[in-house]
C-alpha atoms as one frame of an Amber mdcrd trajectory, in Angstrom:
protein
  11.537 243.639 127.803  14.199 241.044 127.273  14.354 239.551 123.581  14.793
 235.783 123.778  17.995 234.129 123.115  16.754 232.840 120.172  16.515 236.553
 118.909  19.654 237.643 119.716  21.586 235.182 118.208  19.603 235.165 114.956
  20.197 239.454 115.341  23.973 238.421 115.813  23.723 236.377 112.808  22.411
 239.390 110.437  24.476 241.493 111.655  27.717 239.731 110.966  26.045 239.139
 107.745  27.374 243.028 106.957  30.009 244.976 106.223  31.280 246.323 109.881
  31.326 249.573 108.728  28.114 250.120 108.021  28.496 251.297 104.846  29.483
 250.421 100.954  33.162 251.593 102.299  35.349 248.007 103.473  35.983 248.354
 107.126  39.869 248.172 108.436  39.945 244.914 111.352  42.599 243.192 113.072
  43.798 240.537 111.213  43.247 236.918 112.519  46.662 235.097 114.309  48.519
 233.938 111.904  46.408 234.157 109.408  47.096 233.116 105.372  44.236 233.344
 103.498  45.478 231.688  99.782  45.597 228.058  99.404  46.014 226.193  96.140
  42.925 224.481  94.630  43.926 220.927  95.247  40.170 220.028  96.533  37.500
 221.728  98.148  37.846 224.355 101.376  37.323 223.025 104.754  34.315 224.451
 105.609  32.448 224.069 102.381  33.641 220.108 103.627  32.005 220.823 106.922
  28.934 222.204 105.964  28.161 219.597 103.411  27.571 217.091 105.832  24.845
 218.903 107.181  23.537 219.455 103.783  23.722 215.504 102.734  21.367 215.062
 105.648  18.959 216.894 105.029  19.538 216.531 100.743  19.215 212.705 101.427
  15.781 212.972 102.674  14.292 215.374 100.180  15.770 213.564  97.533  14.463
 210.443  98.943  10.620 212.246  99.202  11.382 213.488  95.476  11.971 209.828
  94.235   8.970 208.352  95.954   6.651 211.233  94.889   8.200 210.031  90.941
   6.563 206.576  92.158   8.693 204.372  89.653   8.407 200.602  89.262  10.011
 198.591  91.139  12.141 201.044  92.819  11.864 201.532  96.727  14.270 204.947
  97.321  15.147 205.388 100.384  16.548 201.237 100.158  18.276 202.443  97.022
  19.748 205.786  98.579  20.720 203.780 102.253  22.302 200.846  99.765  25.098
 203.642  98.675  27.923 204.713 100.048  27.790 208.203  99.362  25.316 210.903
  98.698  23.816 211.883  95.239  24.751 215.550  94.559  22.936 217.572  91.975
  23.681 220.735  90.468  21.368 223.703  89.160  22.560 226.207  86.703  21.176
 229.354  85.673  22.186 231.107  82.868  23.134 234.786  81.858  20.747 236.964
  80.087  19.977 240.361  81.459  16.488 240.573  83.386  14.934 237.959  80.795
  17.331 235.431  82.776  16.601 236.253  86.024  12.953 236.177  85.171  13.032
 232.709  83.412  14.699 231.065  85.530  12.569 232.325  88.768   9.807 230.695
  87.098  11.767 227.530  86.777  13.696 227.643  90.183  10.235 227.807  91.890
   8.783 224.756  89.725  11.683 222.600  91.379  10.538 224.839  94.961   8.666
 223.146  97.313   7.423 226.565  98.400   5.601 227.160  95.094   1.665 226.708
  95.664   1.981 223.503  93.387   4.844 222.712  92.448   5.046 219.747  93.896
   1.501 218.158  92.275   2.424 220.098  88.943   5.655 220.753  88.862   9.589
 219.233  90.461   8.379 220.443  93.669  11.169 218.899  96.109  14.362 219.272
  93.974  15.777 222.465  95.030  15.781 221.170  98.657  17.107 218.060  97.349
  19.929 220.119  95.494  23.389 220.669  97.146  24.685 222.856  94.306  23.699
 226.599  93.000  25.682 228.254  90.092  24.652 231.561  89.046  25.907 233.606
  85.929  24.980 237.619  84.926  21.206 237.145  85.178  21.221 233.803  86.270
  23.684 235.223  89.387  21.007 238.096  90.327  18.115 235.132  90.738  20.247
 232.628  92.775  22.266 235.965  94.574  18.471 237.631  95.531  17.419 234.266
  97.073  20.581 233.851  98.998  20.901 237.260 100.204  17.504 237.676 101.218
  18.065 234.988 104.108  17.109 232.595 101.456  13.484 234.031 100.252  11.323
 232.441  97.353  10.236 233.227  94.195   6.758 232.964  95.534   7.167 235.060
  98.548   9.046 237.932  96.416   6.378 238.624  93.997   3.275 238.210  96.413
   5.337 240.932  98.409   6.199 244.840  97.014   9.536 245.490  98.307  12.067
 243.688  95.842  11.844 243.118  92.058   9.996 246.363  91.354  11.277 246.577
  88.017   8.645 248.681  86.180  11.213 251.531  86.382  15.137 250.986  84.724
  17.923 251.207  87.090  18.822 254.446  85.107  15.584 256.283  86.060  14.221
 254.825  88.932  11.683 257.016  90.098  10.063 257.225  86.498   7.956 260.688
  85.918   9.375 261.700  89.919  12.555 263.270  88.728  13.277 264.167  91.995
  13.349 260.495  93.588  15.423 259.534  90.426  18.063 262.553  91.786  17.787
 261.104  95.054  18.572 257.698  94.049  21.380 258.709  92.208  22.802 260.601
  94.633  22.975 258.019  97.371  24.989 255.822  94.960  27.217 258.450  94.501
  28.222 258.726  98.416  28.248 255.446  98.815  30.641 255.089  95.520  32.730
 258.275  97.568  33.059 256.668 100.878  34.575 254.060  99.472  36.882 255.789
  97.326  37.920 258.059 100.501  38.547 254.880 102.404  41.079 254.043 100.033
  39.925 251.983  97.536  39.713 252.055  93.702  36.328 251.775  91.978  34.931
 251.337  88.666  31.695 251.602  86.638  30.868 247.504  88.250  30.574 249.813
  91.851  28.271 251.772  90.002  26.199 249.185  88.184  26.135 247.179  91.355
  24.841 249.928  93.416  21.853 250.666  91.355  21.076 247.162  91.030  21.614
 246.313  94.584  18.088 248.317  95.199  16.197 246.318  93.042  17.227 243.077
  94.836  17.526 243.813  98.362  14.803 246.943  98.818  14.974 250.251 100.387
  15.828 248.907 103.169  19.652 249.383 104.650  19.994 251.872 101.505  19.762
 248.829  98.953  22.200 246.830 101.091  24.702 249.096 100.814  26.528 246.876
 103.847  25.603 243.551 102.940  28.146 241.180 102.055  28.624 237.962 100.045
  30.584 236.204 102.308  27.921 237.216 104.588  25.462 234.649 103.524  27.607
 232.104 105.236  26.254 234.028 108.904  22.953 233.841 107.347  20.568 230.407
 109.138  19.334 229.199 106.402  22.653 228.471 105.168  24.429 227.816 109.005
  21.775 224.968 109.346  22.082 223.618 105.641  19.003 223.997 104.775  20.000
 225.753 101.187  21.778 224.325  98.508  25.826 225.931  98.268  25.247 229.112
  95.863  28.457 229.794  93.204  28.592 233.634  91.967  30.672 233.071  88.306
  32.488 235.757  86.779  35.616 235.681  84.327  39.548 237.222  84.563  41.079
 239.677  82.189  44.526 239.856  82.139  46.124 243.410  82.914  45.754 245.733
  79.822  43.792 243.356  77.426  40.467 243.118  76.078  40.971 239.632  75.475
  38.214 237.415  76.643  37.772 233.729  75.152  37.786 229.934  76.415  41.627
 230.059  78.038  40.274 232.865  79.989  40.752 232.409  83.733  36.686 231.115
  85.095  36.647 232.407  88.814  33.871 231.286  91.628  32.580 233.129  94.280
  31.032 231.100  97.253  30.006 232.121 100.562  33.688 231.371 101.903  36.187
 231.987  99.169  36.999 233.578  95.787  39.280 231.654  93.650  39.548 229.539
  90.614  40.769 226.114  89.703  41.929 226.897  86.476  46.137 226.180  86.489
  46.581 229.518  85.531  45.713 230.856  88.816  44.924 227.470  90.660  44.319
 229.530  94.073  41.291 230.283  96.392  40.928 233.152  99.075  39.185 233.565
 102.223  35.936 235.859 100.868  35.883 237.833 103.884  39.155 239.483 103.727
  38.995 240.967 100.208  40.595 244.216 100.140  43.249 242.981 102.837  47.119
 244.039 102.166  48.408 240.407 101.376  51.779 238.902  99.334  50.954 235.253
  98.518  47.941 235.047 100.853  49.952 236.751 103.852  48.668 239.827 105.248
  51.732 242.531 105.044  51.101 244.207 108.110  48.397 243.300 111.059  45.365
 245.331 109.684  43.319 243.473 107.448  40.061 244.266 105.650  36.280 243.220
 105.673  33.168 244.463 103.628  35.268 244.650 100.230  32.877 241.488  98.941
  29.847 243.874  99.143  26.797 241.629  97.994  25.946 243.698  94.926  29.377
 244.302  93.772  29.916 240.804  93.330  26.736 240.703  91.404  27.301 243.376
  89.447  30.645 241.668  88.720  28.942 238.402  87.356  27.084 240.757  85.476
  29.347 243.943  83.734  27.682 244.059  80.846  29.286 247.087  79.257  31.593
 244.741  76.989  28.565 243.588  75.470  26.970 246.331  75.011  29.997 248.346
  73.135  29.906 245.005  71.041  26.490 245.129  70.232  25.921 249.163  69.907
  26.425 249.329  66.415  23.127 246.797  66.378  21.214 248.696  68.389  18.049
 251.344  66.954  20.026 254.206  68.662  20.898 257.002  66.600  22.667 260.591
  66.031  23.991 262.450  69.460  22.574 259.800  71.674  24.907 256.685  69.848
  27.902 259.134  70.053  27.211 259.899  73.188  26.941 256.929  74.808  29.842
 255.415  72.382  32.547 257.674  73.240  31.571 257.045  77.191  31.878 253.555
  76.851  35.388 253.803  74.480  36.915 255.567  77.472  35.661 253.176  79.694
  37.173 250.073  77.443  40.285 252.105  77.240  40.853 253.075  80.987  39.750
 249.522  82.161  36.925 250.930  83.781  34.393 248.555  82.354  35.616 245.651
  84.670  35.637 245.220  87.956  38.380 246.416  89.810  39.595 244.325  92.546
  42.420 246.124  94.882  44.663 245.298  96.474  44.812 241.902  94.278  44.319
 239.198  96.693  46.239 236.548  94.784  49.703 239.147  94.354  52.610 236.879
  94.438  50.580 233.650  94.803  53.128 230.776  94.414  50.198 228.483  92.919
  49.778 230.195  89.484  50.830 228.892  86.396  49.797 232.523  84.626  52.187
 235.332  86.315  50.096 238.466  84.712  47.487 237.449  87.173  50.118 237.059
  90.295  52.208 240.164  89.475  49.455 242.613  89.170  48.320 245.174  91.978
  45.128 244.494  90.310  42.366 241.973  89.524  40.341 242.244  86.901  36.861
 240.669  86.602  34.270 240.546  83.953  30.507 239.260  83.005  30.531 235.466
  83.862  29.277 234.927  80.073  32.041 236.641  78.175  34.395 233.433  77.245
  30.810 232.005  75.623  30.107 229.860  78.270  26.808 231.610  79.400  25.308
 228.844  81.430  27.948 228.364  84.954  29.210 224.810  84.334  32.522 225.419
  85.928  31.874 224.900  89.580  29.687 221.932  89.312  32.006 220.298  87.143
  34.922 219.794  89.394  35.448 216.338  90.221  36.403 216.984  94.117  32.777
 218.444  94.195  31.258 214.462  92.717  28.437 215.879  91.095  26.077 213.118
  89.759  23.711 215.851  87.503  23.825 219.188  86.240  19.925 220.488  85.707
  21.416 223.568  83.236  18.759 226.406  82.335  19.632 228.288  79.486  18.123
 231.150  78.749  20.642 232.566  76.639  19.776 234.809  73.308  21.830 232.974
  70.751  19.833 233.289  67.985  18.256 236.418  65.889  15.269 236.072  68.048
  16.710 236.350  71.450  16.170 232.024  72.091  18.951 229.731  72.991  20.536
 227.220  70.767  23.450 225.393  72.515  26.228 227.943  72.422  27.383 227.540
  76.181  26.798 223.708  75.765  29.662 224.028  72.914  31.998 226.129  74.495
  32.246 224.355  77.649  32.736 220.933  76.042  35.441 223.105  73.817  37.225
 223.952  76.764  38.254 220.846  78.539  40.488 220.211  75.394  42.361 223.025
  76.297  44.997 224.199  78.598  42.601 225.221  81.090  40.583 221.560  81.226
  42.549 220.611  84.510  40.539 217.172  84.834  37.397 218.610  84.309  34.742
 216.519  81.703  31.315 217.752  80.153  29.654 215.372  78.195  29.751 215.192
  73.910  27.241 217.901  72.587  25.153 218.640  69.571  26.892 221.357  67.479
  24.956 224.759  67.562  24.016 223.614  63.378  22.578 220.102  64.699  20.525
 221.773  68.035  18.995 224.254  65.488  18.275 221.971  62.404  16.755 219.400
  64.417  14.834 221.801  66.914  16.699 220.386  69.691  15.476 223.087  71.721
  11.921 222.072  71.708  11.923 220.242  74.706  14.795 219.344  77.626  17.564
 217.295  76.191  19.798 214.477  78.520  23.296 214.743  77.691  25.999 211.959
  78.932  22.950 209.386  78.928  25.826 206.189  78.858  28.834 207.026  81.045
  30.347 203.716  79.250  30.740 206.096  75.773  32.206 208.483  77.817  35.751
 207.177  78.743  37.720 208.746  76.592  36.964 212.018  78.511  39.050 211.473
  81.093  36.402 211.405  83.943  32.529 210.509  83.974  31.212 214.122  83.677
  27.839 214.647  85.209  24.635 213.850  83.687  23.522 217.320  82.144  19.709
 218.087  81.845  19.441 220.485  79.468  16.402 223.128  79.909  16.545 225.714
  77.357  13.757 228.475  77.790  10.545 227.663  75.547   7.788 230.754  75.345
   4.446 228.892  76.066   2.125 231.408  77.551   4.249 234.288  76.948   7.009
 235.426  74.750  10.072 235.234  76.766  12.736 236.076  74.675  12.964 239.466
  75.596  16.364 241.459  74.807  19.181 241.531  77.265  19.483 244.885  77.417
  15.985 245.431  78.028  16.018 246.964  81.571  12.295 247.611  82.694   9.557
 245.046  83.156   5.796 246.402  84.131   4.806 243.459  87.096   2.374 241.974
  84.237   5.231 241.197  81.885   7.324 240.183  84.985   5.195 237.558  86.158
   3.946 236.473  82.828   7.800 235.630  82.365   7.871 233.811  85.843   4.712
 232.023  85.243   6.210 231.019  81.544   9.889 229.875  82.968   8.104 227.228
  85.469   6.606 226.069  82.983   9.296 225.263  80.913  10.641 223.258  83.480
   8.157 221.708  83.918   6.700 220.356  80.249   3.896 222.946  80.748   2.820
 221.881  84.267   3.438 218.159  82.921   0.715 218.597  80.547   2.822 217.504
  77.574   4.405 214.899  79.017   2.800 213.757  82.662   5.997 211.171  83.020
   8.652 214.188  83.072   8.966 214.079  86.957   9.605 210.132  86.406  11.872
 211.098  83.562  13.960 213.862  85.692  14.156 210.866  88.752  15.869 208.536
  86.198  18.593 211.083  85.474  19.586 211.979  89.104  19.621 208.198  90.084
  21.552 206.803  86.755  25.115 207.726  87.355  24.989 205.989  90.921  22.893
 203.016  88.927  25.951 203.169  86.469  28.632 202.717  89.389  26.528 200.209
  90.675  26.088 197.627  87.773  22.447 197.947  88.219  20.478 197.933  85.010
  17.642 200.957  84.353  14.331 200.216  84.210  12.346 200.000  81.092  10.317
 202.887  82.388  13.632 204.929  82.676  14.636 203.309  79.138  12.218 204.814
  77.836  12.676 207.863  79.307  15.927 208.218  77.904  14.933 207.301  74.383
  12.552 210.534  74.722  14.905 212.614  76.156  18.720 211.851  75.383  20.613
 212.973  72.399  21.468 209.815  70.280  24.548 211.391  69.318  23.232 212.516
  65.444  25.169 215.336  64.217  23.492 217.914  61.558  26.000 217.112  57.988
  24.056 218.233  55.662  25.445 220.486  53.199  23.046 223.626  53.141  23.839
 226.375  55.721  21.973 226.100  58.473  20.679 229.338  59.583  19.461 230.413
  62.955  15.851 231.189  63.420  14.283 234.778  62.922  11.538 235.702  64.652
   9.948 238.954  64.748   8.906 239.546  68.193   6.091 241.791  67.657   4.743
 239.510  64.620   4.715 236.255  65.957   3.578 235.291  62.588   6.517 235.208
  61.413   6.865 232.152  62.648   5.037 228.565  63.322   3.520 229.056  66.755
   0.199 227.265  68.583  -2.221 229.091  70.870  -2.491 227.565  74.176  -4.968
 228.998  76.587  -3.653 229.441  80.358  -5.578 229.748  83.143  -5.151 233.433
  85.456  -4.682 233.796  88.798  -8.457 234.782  88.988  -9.571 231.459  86.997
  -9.890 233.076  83.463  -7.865 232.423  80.776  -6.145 234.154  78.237  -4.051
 233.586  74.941  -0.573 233.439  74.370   1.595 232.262  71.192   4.283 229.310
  71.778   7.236 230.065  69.547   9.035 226.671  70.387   6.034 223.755  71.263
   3.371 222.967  68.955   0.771 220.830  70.748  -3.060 219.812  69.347  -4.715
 220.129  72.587  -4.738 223.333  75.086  -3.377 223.079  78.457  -4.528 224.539
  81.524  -1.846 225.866  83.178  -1.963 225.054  87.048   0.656 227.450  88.640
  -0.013 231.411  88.220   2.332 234.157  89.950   1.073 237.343  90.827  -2.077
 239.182  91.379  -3.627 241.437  88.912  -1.650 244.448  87.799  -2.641 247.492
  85.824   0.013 247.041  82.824   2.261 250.294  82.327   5.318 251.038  80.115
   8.308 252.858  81.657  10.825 253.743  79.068  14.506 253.213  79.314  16.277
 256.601  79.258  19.615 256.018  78.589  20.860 260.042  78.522  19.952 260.768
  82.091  22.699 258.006  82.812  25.146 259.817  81.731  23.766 262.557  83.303
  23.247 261.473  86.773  26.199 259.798  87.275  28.882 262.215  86.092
């Protein structure tokens, strides 16, 4: 029987989604007329400008249904939005943080979802499809890079299904007691890692980590998709018709033979169509889908060029190379005896071969005329690391740009800054740091509390505004964004969880989820039923600002809640980060707050950051009932399997 047209083009579209070859190996293609794939960062691409007029279209009436559903005074928004002369752009953010940011911030990408069962009566349902912009960093990158790979899936549709985000076994033994599947596993990594070294190419531990992960967050299906690509999402419809906001994968340069990572490191992006950074000291973007291609300053050397290098979880598992992190932090760890020396002296010749970064060859920016920085140029080799290793953990850097005229930045944090795994403003700090510096280029981010004020005033108690009065912000150059700062809060659960924690039973995984929306949502706007009003006043203020028109009381008042009033912590005692004992929440001041299951009952949690007098009842549950289980991380049969 013939398949409608319909069909085949949207089986065209998936299947130039992937790598031609088939495989995890980059596929050898003639190499487009003409063709120069490097062009300095002087403004956005061409077809990122293409494609955002569809997106405005489509932003500008979401946006529009967001702002009515708010139902401010006075305020008629689709006469407001048709009375300017351009559209409102707003950024999300998601932080790094292992699987305890990818979990968090499900929860509180579905709350703005209006997919979620709810979100919209109890939540920001409405804001993601009102959202051009979507940064993702480590953890933070593995939420935003499952929805976008997976033809742009929910939260809600991923966890009432079984075949992604299984994570009650680690990467390291995923088949649990089944030794055997675990093998199997291992071993398909392993010729996928082979074909592409026999096709040529170097690889590193990141083709490794990427792998494993890569089954986690695309399924069994197409061996964990061992062929899909990043650059593929661009052939995906979701995105083709706009109907997504434009996803950012951030990850950060090392120069050749350093370990030197701090805020003059080089910030790259990757977006559907390029890889590049607008940093001066590489200045330069590259057409995504030719990674891997034989090129001196963008120009392919001979007429063979290269697809499939940009293989989905690769560029995830760049985002997201942890292994700096973890050498840092082993000596902190409860390991102990032959294990620690094990897995130290694995890791030491890893940091001393450069195999704990990603490896990117051939270097697609060689002998790019653009750069200010000529180690990156002059190198066969690129070298890219966890998004979060310069300290900015939350991906500010492509939303920040001021060819991109972002209006606000909604930035969830879910960073472990403190002893007890909670964030207190770190990123915020070291991306307002680095505009000072020689790698600012024009880019602004609003004043911030220092990481002493955030923690002596328990700033991270509730959202915070930051920029509220664009008019105190001159001296920065440019009017940065409006930043609304969402840092995670345990309510029903405790969601601090470590980083390096690698297995979640699907109890604790949607407990997590169900916790993260409702941090975004002031506990299903329980504690304060105005938020939605309060997160419509920031979106609409900077074009307000531009506009001479003067805010509302209502939004007044909504900024006296919500924005910093510019108090910095001088006191002279030492302020000291909090400690919290994760298995005696005692420790610590904390309220009860009942929540209601997905089968109508409720249970009891402790709230480490919000202390209320009343219960709420929380409105939004994910997941069915599970039987709870614990699946242990074994860290030797990693070094087993893989070598």
């Amino acid at each position: 029987m013939l398949l409608p047209l319909y069909a085949l083009l949207v089986i065209a579209d998936c299947v130039a989604a992937f790598n031609p070859s088939g495989s995890y190996a980059p596929a050898n293609v003639s190499c487009p007329e003409d063709a120069s794939f490097v062009r300095p960062a002087s403004g956005i691409s061409e077809s990122e400008t293409e494609w955002l007029k569809k997106r405005h279209a489509i932003t500008d009436v979401y946006l529009a249904e967001f702002l009515d559903r708010a139902d401010l005074e006075d305020f008629d928004a689709q006469d407001f939005l048709e009375s300017l002369n351009r559209s409102i752009n707003v950024g999300l953010a998601f932080s790094g943080g292992g699987y305890r940011a990818m979990l968090n911030g499900a929860g509180q990408i579905s709350a703005l979802d209006n997919r979620t069962a709810g979100a919209d009566s109890h939540g920001l349902g409405g804001l993601l499809q009102a959202s051009t912009y979507l940064a993702g960093l480590s953890g933070g990158n593995w939420l935003t890079g499952t929805l976008a790979l997976n033809n742009w899936t929910s939260v809600e549709e991923i966890i009432s299904g079984d075949t992604i985000w299984d994570l009650e076994h680690s990467i390291i033994n995923s088949g649990g007691i089944n030794i055997f599947s675990t093998a199997s596993r291992w071993d398909d990594i392993s010729d996928a890692i082979q074909d592409k070294q026999d096709a040529g190419f170097n690889t590193s531990l990141t083709d490794i980590w990427g792998r494993a992960l890569s089954y986690q967050f695309f399924g069994e299906e197409d061996d964990g998709g061992v062929s899909l690509t990043f650059s593929g999402i661009a052939q995906f419809e979701p995105f083709i018709n706009a109907e997504m906001p434009f996803p950012f994968s951030v990850a950060v340069g090392r120069a050749p033979h350093t370990k030197i990572i701090n805020l003059n490191s080089t910030v790259f992006e990757f977006n559907p169509f390029e890889l590049g950074s607008w940093d001066p000291s590489l200045y330069s973007f590259t057409e995504l889908k030719y990674m891997g291609s034989d090129v001196s300053n963008g120009e392919p050397t001979s007429d063979i060029c290269v697809q499939g290098y940009d293989n989905g979880g690769f560029v995830l598992g760049t985002s997201s190379s942890l292994f700096n992190q973890f050498l840092l932090q082993l000596n902190t760890t409860s390991l102990s005896g032959i294990v620690y020396d094990l897995i130290y002296s694995f890791l030491t010749n890893l940091d001393e071969d450069s195999d704990d970064v990603a490896i990117y060859h051939p270097n697609p920016f060689l002998d790019t005329s653009y750069a200010a920085l000529q180690t990156i140029v002059e190198s066969e080799y690129l070298y890219l690391v966890d998004g979060g290793e310069d300290y900015q953990n939350i991906p500010f850097a492509p939303l920040l740009q001021p060819e991109r005229d972002v209006d606000v930045i909604f930035a969830f944090d879910n960073s472990a800054d403190t002893d007890d795994n909670f964030p207190n403003g770190t990123s915020l700090s070291a991306t307002y740091d680095r505009q000072f510096g020689s790698q600012g280029n024009g880019t602004s981010f609003p004043y911030v509390p220092s990481m002493d004020t955030i923690i002596a005033y328990n700033l991270t108690e509730k959202p915070l505004f930051l920029g509220c009065n664009a008019s105190n912000l001159t001296d920065l150059g440019t009017i940065p964004p409006l930043v609304v700062y969402i840092p995670n809060i345990a309510y029903t659960t405790w969601s601090n969880t470590s980083t390096f924690k690698m297995s979640y039973d699907n109890d604790e995984r949607d407990a997590i989820i169900q916790n993260g929306f409702e941090a975004a949502t002031r506990y299903n706007l329980t504690i304060d039923e105005n938020w939605h009003k309060c997160v419509a006043c920031a979106i609409i203020h900077r074009e307000q600002e531009r506009n001479n028109i003067t805010q509302s009381d209502e939004c007044a008042e909504c900024f006296q809640e919500y924005c910093w009033n510019g108090e910095q912590y001088t006191g002279d005692e030492t302020v000291l980060a909090r400690s919290l004992n994760y298995t005696s929440p005692s420790n610590h001041e904390v309220s009860s707050i009942s929540a209601a299951g997905a089968d109508g009952s409720t249970s009891t949690a402790s709230a480490s950051s919000q202390s209320t007098s009343s219960s709420h009842n929380a409105a939004v549950s994910f997941g069915p009932s599970y039987s709870a289980g614990f699946i242990a991380v074994a860290v030797a049969p990693m070094i087993g399997l893989m070598f």
